[in-house]
N, C-alpha and C positions, 0 to 999 in steps of 0.2 A: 504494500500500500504506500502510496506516494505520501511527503511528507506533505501538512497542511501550512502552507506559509502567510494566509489569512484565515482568521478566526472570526469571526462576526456574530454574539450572541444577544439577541432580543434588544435590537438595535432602535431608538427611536430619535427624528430628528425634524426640525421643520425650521417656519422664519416664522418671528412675533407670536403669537399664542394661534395661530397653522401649522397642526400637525403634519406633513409628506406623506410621513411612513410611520410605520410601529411597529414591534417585535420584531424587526426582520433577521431574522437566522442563516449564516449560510458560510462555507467554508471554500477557500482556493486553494488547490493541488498544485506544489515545485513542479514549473514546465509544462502545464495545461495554458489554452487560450480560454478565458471564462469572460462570458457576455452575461452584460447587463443591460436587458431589454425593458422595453414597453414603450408606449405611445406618449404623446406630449403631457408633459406637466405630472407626470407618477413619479418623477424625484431623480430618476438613473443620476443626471449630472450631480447631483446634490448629493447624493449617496457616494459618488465616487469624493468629492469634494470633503465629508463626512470624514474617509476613508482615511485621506492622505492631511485630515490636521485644521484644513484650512476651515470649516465650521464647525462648531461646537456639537459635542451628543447629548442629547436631551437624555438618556436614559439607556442602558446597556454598557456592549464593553466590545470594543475592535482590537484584535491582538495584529499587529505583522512581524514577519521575521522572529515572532518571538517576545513582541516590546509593545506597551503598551502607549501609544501613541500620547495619547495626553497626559501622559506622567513625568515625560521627559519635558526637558528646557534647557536652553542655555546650547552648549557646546555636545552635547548628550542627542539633544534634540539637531541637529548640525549635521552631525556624524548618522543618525538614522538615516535623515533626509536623503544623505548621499547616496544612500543604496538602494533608493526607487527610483523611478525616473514618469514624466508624465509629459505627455503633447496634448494642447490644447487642441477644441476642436477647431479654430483658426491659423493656426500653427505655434500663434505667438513670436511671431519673428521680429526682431530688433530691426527695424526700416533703416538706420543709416548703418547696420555693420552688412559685410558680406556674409554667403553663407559658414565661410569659411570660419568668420570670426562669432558665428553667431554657435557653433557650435564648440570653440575653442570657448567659450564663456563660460560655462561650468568647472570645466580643469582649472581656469585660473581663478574661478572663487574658493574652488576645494582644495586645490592639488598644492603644490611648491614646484612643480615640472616643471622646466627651465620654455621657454618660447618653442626652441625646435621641435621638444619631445611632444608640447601640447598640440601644435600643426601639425605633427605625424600621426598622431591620435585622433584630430578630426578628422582629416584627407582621408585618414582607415574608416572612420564611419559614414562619412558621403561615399565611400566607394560601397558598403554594404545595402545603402538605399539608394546603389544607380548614380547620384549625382557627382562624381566626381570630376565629371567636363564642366560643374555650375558653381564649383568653390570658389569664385572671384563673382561673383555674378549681385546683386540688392536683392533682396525679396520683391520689390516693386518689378522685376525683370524677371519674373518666373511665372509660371501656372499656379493654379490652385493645388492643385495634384503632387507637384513640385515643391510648394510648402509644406504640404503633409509630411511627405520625405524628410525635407528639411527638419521639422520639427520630431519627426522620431530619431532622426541622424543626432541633433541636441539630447532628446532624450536618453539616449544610450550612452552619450558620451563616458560619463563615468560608470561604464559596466554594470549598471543596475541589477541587483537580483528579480525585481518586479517593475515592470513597465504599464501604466495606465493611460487608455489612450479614451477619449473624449469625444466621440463623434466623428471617428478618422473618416469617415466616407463620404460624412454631410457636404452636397454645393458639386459632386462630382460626377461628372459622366458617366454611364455604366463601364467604358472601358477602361477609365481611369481607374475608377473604383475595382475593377476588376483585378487590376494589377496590384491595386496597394494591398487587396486580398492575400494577394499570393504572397508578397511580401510580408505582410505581417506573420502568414503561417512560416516562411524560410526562414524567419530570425525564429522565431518558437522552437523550430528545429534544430538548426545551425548554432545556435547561442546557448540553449538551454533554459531562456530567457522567461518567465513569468508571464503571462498578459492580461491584463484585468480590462474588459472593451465596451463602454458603453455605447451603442449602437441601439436605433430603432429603423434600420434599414434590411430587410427579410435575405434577400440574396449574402448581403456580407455573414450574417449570423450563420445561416445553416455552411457557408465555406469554412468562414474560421474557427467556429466555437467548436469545444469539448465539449462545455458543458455551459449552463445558463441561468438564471433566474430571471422571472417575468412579475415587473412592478405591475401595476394597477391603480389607478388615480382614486377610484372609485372606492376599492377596498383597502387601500392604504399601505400596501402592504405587498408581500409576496402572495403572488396568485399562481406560481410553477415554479418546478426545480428539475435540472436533466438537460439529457442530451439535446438539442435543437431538431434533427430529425425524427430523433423517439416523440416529442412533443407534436411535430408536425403532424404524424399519423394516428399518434392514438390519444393526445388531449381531450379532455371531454369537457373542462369548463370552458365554456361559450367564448370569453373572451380571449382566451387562449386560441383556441381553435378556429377564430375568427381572424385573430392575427396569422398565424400561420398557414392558413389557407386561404389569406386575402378577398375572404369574407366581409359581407357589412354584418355590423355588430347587432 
């Protein structure tokens, strides 16, 4: 049995006295791709956001790697941070550096690596998502498609144990999309890499995911757990089944 490198028990989280979600329970397996689905406004973003610090838990308890995210601070809390890594679903890219520098940015708030070593370290991860003809290039001078890239090439810089990615498909053509598919599964492979994937895009999810949870606006909560095409065939609540058979609800 694969180790569990997130723990997530009876999780609850929302904004102002709005609850999202409530008890949600669920655990992530070292080197599985795990989707976190559903429709607008059921929380995924905020759940993932929840996950990695940046909003407060209203109630329960998220373990990664082992550590208790909100007990750390300081230099403790620095040194976790270092060992996930997260793309926005816009990319997040720095407009006046190039790509180059935009992914050397993490080694030089973490690292001591001297300039060459951190440039040889990025030009290695643009070369891993394709882009290394665009290391000199602004993000205003790329595709959409091209920032995603970007923005996972950032992410990985400093060898993450867990990578969380944010919507990586949103705004893109199906062929675009199609490719950044594949790429997400060859670093899962090739790397060893973690992937925690919020998507509510049906094609990406039954490509990449292992395994999944299905939020629910409505019921606040986890509404599925499982594979993506077990879910697809044998789901039986409505909403689910509805989702994945591109059903009206």
């Amino acid at each position: 049995m694969a180790e569990a490198v997130i723990e997530v028990e009876r999780l609850s989280a929302g904004f102002g006295e709005r609850i999202l979600f409530r008890d949600v329970t669920f655990s992530v397996l070292r080197g599985e791709v795990f989707v976190i689905l559903g429709g607008s406004g059921c929380g995924k973003s905020t759940l993932l956001k929840v996950l990695i610090g940046l909003l407060p838990i209203w109630s329960g308890r998220v373990r990664i790697l082992g550590e208790d995210l909100s007990a750390l601070s300081g230099a403790a809390r620095d040194a976790f941070l270092a060992r996930i890594g997260v793309m926005w679903q816009s990319g997040a890219l720095f407009g006046s550096l190039s790509l180059l520098e935009n992914v050397m940015l993490p080694l030089a708030v973490h690292t001591t690596l001297p300039r060459a070593a951190r440039e040889a370290a990025a030009r290695a991860k643009l070369g891993l998502v394709g882009l290394s003809h665009a290391a000199d290039l602004l993000p205003s001078e790329i595709s959409g498609g091209m920032a995603k890239r970007a923005g996972i090439a950032r992410a990985l810089a400093l060898d993450p144990e867990i990578l969380f990615l944010d919507e990586p498909s949103a705004g893109l053509d199906p062929i675009t999309s199609a490719g950044l598919d594949r790429l997400i599964r060859d670093l899962a492979r090739d790397l060893g890499t973690t992937f925690v994937v919020v998507t509510h895009e049906l094609a990406s999810i039954l490509e990449i995911g292992d395994r999944c949870i299905m939020l629910d606006a409505a019921a606040k909560g986890v509404i599925a757990e499982g594979k993506p095409a077990v879910l697809r065939e044998s789901a039986t609540h409505p909403v689910v089944r509805a989702f994945f058979r591109r059903e009206a609800a």
